[in-house]
C-alpha positions in Angstrom: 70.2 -27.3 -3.2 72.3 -23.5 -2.2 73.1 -17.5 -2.8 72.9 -14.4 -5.0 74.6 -16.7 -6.9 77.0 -16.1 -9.9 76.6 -18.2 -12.1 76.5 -18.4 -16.3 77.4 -21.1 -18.3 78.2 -21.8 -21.6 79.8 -24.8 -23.3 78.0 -27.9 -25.4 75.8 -31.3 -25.1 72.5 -32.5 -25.8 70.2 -35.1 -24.5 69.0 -38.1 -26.6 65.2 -36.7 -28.0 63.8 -40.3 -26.7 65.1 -40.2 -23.8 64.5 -39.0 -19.8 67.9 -38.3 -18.8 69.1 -35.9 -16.4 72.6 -37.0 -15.2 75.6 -36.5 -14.8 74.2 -32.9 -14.7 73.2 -31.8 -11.5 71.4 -28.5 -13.4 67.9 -30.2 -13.9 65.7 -30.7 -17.6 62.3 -29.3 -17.9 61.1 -32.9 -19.0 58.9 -35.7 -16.9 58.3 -39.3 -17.2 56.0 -40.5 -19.0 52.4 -40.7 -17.9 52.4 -44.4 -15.9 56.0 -45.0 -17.0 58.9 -45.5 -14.7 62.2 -44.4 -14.8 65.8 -45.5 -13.4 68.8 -43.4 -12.3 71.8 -45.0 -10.9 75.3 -43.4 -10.1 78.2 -43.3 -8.5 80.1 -39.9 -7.4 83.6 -40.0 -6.3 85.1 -36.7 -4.8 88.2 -35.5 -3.3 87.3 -33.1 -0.5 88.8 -29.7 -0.1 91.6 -28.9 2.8 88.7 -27.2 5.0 86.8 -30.7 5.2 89.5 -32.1 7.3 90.0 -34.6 8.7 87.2 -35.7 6.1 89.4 -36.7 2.6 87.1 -38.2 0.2 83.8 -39.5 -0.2 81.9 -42.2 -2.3 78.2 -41.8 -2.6 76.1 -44.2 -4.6 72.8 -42.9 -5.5 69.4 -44.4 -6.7 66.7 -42.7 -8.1 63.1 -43.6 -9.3 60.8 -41.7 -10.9 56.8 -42.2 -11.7 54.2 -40.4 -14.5 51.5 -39.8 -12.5 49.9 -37.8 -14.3 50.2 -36.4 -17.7 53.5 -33.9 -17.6 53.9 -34.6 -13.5 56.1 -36.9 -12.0 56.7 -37.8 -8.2 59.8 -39.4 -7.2 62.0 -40.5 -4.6 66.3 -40.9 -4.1 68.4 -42.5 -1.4 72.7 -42.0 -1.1 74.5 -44.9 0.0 77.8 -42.9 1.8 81.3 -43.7 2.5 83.6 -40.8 3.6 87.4 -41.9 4.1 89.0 -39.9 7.0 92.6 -38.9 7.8 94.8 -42.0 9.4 95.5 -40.8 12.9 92.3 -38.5 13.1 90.8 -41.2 15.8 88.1 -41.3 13.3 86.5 -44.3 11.4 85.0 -44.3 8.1 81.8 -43.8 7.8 79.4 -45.9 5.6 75.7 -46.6 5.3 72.7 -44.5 3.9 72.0 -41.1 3.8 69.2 -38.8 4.1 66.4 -39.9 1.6 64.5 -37.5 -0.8 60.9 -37.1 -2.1 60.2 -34.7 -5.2 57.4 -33.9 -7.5 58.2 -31.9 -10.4 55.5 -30.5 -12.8 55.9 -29.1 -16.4 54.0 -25.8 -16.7 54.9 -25.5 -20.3 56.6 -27.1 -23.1 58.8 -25.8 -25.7 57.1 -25.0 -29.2 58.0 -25.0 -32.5 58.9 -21.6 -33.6 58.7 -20.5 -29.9 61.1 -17.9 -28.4 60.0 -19.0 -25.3 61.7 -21.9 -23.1 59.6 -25.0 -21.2 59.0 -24.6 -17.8 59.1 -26.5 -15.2 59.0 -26.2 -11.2 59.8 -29.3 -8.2 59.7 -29.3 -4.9 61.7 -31.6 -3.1 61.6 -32.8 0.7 64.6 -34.9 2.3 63.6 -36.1 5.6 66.8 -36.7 8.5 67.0 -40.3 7.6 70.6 -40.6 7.9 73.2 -40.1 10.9 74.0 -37.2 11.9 76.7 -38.4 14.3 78.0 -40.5 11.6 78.1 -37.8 9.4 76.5 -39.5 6.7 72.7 -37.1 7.4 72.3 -34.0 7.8 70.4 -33.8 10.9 67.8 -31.6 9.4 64.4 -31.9 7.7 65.0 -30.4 4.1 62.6 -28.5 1.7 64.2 -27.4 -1.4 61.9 -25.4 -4.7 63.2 -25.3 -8.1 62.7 -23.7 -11.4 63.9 -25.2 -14.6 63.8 -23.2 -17.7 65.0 -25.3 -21.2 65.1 -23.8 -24.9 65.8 -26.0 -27.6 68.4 -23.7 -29.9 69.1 -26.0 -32.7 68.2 -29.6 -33.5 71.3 -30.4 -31.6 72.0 -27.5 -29.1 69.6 -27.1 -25.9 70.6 -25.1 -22.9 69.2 -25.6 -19.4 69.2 -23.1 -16.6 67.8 -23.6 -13.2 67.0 -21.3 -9.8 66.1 -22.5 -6.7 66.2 -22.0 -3.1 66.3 -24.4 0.1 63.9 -22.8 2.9 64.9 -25.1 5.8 67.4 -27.4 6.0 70.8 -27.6 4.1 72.6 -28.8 1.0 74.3 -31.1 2.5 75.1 -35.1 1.4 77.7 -36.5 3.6 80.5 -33.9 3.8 79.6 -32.2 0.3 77.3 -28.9 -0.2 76.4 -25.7 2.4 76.3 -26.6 6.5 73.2 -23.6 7.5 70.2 -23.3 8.9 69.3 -20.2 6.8 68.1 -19.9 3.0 70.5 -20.8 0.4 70.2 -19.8 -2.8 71.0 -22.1 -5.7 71.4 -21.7 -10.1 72.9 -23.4 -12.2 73.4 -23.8 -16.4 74.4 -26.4 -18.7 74.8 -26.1 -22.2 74.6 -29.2 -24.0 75.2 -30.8 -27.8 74.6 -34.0 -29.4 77.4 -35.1 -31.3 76.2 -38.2 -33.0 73.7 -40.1 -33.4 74.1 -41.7 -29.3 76.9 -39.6 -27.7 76.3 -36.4 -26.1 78.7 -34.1 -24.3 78.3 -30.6 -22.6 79.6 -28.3 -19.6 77.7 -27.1 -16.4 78.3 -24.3 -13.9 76.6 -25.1 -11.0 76.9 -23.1 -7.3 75.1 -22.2 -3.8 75.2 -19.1 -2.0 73.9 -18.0 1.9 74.1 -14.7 3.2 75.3 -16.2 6.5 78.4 -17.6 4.9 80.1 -17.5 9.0 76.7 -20.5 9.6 77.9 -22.3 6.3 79.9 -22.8 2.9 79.6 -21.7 -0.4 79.6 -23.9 -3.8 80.7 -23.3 -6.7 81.5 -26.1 -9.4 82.0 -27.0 -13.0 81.6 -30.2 -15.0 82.0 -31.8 -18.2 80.0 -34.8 -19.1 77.7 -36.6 -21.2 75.3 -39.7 -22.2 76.1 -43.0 -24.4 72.9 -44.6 -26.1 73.5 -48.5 -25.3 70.1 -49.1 -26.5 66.9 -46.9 -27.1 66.1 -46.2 -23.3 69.7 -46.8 -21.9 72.2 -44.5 -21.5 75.6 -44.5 -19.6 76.2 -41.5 -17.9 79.9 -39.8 -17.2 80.6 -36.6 -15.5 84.1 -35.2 -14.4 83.6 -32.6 -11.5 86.0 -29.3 -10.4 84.9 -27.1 -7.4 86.5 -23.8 -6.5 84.2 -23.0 -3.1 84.6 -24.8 0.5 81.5 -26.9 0.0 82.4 -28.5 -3.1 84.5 -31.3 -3.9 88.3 -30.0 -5.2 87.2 -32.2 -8.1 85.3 -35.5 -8.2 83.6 -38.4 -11.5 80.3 -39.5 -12.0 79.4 -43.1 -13.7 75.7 -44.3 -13.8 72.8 -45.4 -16.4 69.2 -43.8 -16.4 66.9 -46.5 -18.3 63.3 -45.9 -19.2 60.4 -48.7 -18.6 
Protein backbone atom coordinates (compact mmCIF):
# COMPACT_ATOMS: atom_id res chain seq x y z
CA UNK A 1 0.00 0.00 0.00
CA UNK A 2 2.03 3.87 -1.00
CA UNK A 3 3.23 8.43 -4.81
CA UNK A 4 3.78 9.59 -8.41
CA UNK A 5 5.75 6.87 -8.16
CA UNK A 6 8.80 5.78 -10.33
CA UNK A 7 8.78 2.74 -10.84
CA UNK A 8 9.76 0.16 -13.96
CA UNK A 9 10.92 -3.11 -13.77
CA UNK A 10 12.46 -5.55 -15.72
CA UNK A 11 14.25 -8.78 -14.84
CA UNK A 12 12.78 -12.69 -15.04
CA UNK A 13 10.39 -15.45 -13.30
CA UNK A 14 7.34 -17.14 -13.86
CA UNK A 15 4.66 -18.69 -11.87
CA UNK A 16 3.83 -22.45 -11.95
CA UNK A 17 0.58 -22.50 -14.72
CA UNK A 18 -1.27 -24.79 -11.92
CA UNK A 19 -0.73 -22.86 -9.42
CA UNK A 20 -2.21 -19.65 -7.17
CA UNK A 21 0.92 -18.15 -6.00
CA UNK A 22 1.65 -14.68 -5.38
CA UNK A 23 4.65 -14.59 -2.98
CA UNK A 24 7.49 -13.57 -2.30
CA UNK A 25 6.34 -10.77 -4.69
CA UNK A 26 4.59 -8.12 -3.11
CA UNK A 27 3.53 -6.75 -6.85
CA UNK A 28 0.13 -8.79 -7.09
CA UNK A 29 -1.12 -11.58 -10.15
CA UNK A 30 -4.23 -10.95 -11.94
CA UNK A 31 -5.36 -14.65 -10.93
CA UNK A 32 -8.20 -15.87 -8.11
CA UNK A 33 -8.90 -18.97 -6.36
CA UNK A 34 -10.74 -21.17 -7.55
CA UNK A 35 -14.50 -21.09 -7.41
CA UNK A 36 -15.17 -22.91 -3.68
CA UNK A 37 -11.48 -23.67 -3.38
CA UNK A 38 -9.16 -22.44 -0.64
CA UNK A 39 -5.95 -21.26 -0.66
CA UNK A 40 -2.82 -20.98 1.88
CA UNK A 41 -0.09 -18.40 2.21
CA UNK A 42 2.40 -18.51 4.87
CA UNK A 43 5.65 -16.45 5.38
CA UNK A 44 8.13 -15.16 7.17
CA UNK A 45 9.93 -11.56 6.46
CA UNK A 46 13.01 -10.68 8.15
CA UNK A 47 14.26 -6.90 7.68
CA UNK A 48 17.05 -4.79 8.86
CA UNK A 49 15.62 -1.31 9.34
CA UNK A 50 17.21 1.80 7.98
CA UNK A 51 19.24 4.42 10.40
CA UNK A 52 16.01 6.77 10.45
CA UNK A 53 13.93 3.92 12.22
CA UNK A 54 15.98 4.26 15.28
CA UNK A 55 15.93 3.16 17.98
CA UNK A 56 13.79 0.49 16.00
CA UNK A 57 16.67 -2.14 14.35
CA UNK A 58 14.97 -5.05 12.91
CA UNK A 59 11.77 -6.59 12.59
CA UNK A 60 10.32 -10.25 12.13
CA UNK A 61 6.85 -10.46 10.92
CA UNK A 62 5.06 -13.74 10.30
CA UNK A 63 2.18 -13.54 8.07
CA UNK A 64 -0.94 -15.83 7.30
CA UNK A 65 -3.04 -15.53 4.60
CA UNK A 66 -6.32 -17.32 3.33
CA UNK A 67 -8.10 -16.97 0.46
CA UNK A 68 -11.81 -18.22 -0.68
CA UNK A 69 -13.52 -18.67 -4.50
CA UNK A 70 -16.60 -17.34 -3.96
CA UNK A 71 -17.67 -16.85 -6.89
CA UNK A 72 -16.44 -17.72 -10.29
CA UNK A 73 -13.16 -15.33 -10.94
CA UNK A 74 -13.74 -13.44 -7.27
CA UNK A 75 -12.09 -14.20 -4.26
CA UNK A 76 -12.44 -12.70 -0.66
CA UNK A 77 -9.80 -13.07 1.76
CA UNK A 78 -8.39 -12.21 4.94
CA UNK A 79 -4.29 -11.78 6.58
CA UNK A 80 -3.01 -11.30 10.04
CA UNK A 81 1.12 -10.29 10.94
CA UNK A 82 2.38 -11.73 13.89
CA UNK A 83 5.29 -8.83 14.83
CA UNK A 84 8.53 -8.70 16.68
CA UNK A 85 10.59 -5.51 16.28
CA UNK A 86 14.16 -5.68 18.14
CA UNK A 87 15.14 -2.18 19.60
CA UNK A 88 18.46 -0.59 20.37
CA UNK A 89 20.01 -1.97 23.99
CA UNK A 90 20.00 1.12 26.14
CA UNK A 91 16.97 2.78 24.20
CA UNK A 92 14.62 2.10 27.60
CA UNK A 93 12.70 0.22 25.08
CA UNK A 94 11.39 -3.39 25.03
CA UNK A 95 10.75 -5.51 22.12
CA UNK A 96 7.66 -5.57 20.90
CA UNK A 97 5.83 -8.79 19.85
CA UNK A 98 2.24 -9.89 19.31
CA UNK A 99 -0.26 -9.38 16.26
CA UNK A 100 -0.68 -6.78 13.99
CA UNK A 101 -3.34 -4.99 12.20
CA UNK A 102 -5.54 -7.61 10.36
CA UNK A 103 -6.65 -7.31 6.66
CA UNK A 104 -9.85 -8.12 4.56
CA UNK A 105 -9.68 -8.03 0.63
CA UNK A 106 -11.75 -9.07 -2.29
CA UNK A 107 -10.16 -9.06 -5.55
CA UNK A 108 -12.14 -9.62 -8.81
CA UNK A 109 -10.85 -10.58 -12.35
CA UNK A 110 -12.44 -8.23 -14.93
CA UNK A 111 -10.68 -10.06 -17.69
CA UNK A 112 -8.47 -12.85 -18.55
CA UNK A 113 -5.61 -13.11 -20.87
CA UNK A 114 -6.40 -14.60 -24.39
CA UNK A 115 -4.68 -16.53 -26.78
CA UNK A 116 -3.43 -14.34 -29.39
CA UNK A 117 -4.39 -11.31 -27.20
CA UNK A 118 -2.35 -8.08 -27.07
CA UNK A 119 -4.20 -7.24 -24.33
CA UNK A 120 -3.25 -8.16 -20.48
CA UNK A 121 -5.84 -9.69 -17.63
CA UNK A 122 -7.25 -7.40 -15.39
CA UNK A 123 -7.91 -7.46 -12.22
CA UNK A 124 -8.94 -4.89 -9.32
CA UNK A 125 -9.04 -5.55 -5.03
CA UNK A 126 -9.85 -3.57 -2.49
CA UNK A 127 -8.46 -4.19 0.77
CA UNK A 128 -9.56 -2.94 4.36
CA UNK A 129 -7.22 -3.35 7.55
CA UNK A 130 -8.98 -2.51 10.58
CA UNK A 131 -6.61 -0.97 13.88
CA UNK A 132 -6.43 -4.34 15.38
CA UNK A 133 -2.97 -4.04 16.56
CA UNK A 134 -1.13 -1.67 19.22
CA UNK A 135 -0.43 1.39 18.44
CA UNK A 136 1.53 2.04 21.61
CA UNK A 137 3.28 -1.05 21.02
CA UNK A 138 4.04 -0.21 17.78
CA UNK A 139 3.06 -3.33 16.30
CA UNK A 140 -0.63 -1.34 14.62
CA UNK A 141 -0.98 1.38 12.96
CA UNK A 142 -3.56 3.10 14.83
CA UNK A 143 -5.60 3.78 11.82
CA UNK A 144 -8.50 2.15 9.86
CA UNK A 145 -6.96 1.33 6.36
CA UNK A 146 -8.62 1.22 2.86
CA UNK A 147 -6.31 0.42 0.13
CA UNK A 148 -7.56 -0.11 -4.06
CA UNK A 149 -5.52 -1.89 -6.51
CA UNK A 150 -5.13 -2.59 -10.15
CA UNK A 151 -3.28 -5.56 -11.41
CA UNK A 152 -2.48 -5.76 -15.10
CA UNK A 153 -0.67 -9.45 -16.29
CA UNK A 154 0.45 -10.35 -20.00
CA UNK A 155 1.65 -13.66 -20.66
CA UNK A 156 4.84 -12.90 -23.17
CA UNK A 157 6.05 -16.26 -23.81
CA UNK A 158 5.18 -19.74 -22.49
CA UNK A 159 7.70 -19.03 -19.84
CA UNK A 160 7.93 -15.16 -19.48
CA UNK A 161 4.86 -13.10 -17.80
CA UNK A 162 5.21 -9.65 -16.43
CA UNK A 163 2.99 -8.20 -13.78
CA UNK A 164 2.45 -4.53 -13.10
CA UNK A 165 0.21 -3.10 -10.43
CA UNK A 166 -1.23 0.71 -9.41
CA UNK A 167 -2.88 1.45 -6.51
CA UNK A 168 -3.63 4.00 -3.99
CA UNK A 169 -4.39 3.98 -0.06
CA UNK A 170 -7.31 6.63 0.64
CA UNK A 171 -7.18 6.61 4.50
CA UNK A 172 -4.94 5.13 6.57
CA UNK A 173 -1.23 4.19 5.96
CA UNK A 174 1.28 1.57 4.71
CA UNK A 175 2.35 0.83 7.59
CA UNK A 176 3.18 -2.96 9.29
CA UNK A 177 5.10 -2.57 12.43
CA UNK A 178 7.91 -0.08 11.66
CA UNK A 179 8.03 -0.91 7.70
CA UNK A 180 6.06 1.20 4.88
CA UNK A 181 4.73 5.21 4.75
CA UNK A 182 3.68 6.92 8.48
CA UNK A 183 0.57 9.68 6.78
CA UNK A 184 -2.69 10.36 6.99
CA UNK A 185 -2.92 11.54 3.35
CA UNK A 186 -3.07 9.49 -0.05
CA UNK A 187 -0.19 7.39 -1.00
CA UNK A 188 0.29 6.34 -4.18
CA UNK A 189 1.62 2.86 -4.89
CA UNK A 190 3.14 0.61 -8.34
CA UNK A 191 4.92 -1.82 -8.63
CA UNK A 192 6.43 -4.51 -11.57
CA UNK A 193 7.83 -7.95 -11.57
CA UNK A 194 9.03 -9.73 -14.39
CA UNK A 195 9.08 -13.21 -13.94
CA UNK A 196 10.55 -16.65 -15.80
CA UNK A 197 10.18 -20.27 -15.31
CA UNK A 198 13.26 -21.98 -15.54
CA UNK A 199 12.36 -25.59 -15.25
CA UNK A 200 9.87 -27.60 -14.98
CA UNK A 201 9.24 -26.43 -10.74
CA UNK A 202 11.67 -23.57 -10.16
CA UNK A 203 10.88 -20.05 -10.96
CA UNK A 204 12.88 -16.98 -10.37
CA UNK A 205 12.35 -13.21 -11.22
CA UNK A 206 12.95 -9.37 -9.97
CA UNK A 207 10.41 -6.77 -8.65
CA UNK A 208 10.60 -3.03 -8.22
CA UNK A 209 8.15 -2.12 -5.84
CA UNK A 210 7.67 1.69 -4.18
CA UNK A 211 5.17 4.25 -2.39
CA UNK A 212 5.00 7.84 -2.80
CA UNK A 213 2.90 10.86 -0.74
CA UNK A 214 2.97 14.39 -1.60
CA UNK A 215 3.25 15.18 2.08
CA UNK A 216 6.50 13.43 2.40
CA UNK A 217 7.23 16.03 5.84
CA UNK A 218 3.61 13.65 7.37
CA UNK A 219 5.52 10.43 6.10
CA UNK A 220 8.17 8.21 4.25
CA UNK A 221 8.71 7.16 0.93
CA UNK A 222 9.48 3.42 -0.35
CA UNK A 223 11.20 2.30 -2.74
CA UNK A 224 12.52 -1.51 -2.95
CA UNK A 225 13.84 -4.26 -5.15
CA UNK A 226 13.68 -8.05 -4.88
CA UNK A 227 14.79 -11.12 -6.27
CA UNK A 228 12.91 -14.30 -5.62
CA UNK A 229 11.04 -17.19 -6.71
CA UNK A 230 8.82 -20.58 -6.18
CA UNK A 231 9.88 -24.45 -5.76
CA UNK A 232 7.17 -26.98 -6.83
CA UNK A 233 7.30 -29.64 -3.72
CA UNK A 234 4.24 -31.12 -5.11
CA UNK A 235 1.45 -30.06 -7.58
CA UNK A 236 -0.23 -27.27 -5.25
CA UNK A 237 2.86 -26.66 -3.01
CA UNK A 238 5.41 -24.35 -3.50
CA UNK A 239 8.17 -22.91 -1.27
CA UNK A 240 8.53 -19.42 -1.62
CA UNK A 241 12.10 -17.20 -1.25
CA UNK A 242 12.53 -13.57 -1.64
CA UNK A 243 15.73 -11.48 -0.82
CA UNK A 244 14.65 -7.76 -0.26
CA UNK A 245 16.89 -4.25 -0.84
CA UNK A 246 15.23 -0.84 -0.07
CA UNK A 247 16.79 2.59 -0.99
CA UNK A 248 13.81 4.92 0.70
CA UNK A 249 13.21 5.69 4.60
CA UNK A 250 10.21 3.34 4.75
CA UNK A 251 11.68 0.34 3.57
CA UNK A 252 13.80 -2.13 5.08
CA UNK A 253 17.87 -1.50 4.12
CA UNK A 254 17.40 -5.06 2.94
CA UNK A 255 15.42 -7.99 4.38
CA UNK A 256 14.36 -12.39 3.20
CA UNK A 257 11.20 -13.95 2.71
CA UNK A 258 10.57 -17.88 3.32
CA UNK A 259 6.94 -19.32 3.13
CA UNK A 260 4.63 -21.93 1.12
CA UNK A 261 1.27 -21.09 -0.64
CA UNK A 262 -0.70 -24.56 -1.00
CA UNK A 263 -3.88 -24.93 -2.90
CA UNK A 264 -6.98 -27.13 -1.36
Amino acid sequence: MRRVLVFTFVASLAALPQLHAQQPFFTDDANTVAYRRWHLETNNEYDVLPRSSYPNLRQDTQTIKFSYGLFRNCEVGMDFPLLVIFNARGSGLDDPFGLGDTDFSIKYNFRKEETGSRLPGITASLNIEPATGSEKAQLGSGLIDYYLNSIFQKTLSPKNTLRVNAGATFAGNTLTGAVGIKTRGTIFTGGASFTRQFTQKLDLGLEVYGGYTASLKLGRGELEQQIGGNYEIRRGLTLDFGAIAGQAVGSPRYGFQLGFSKDF
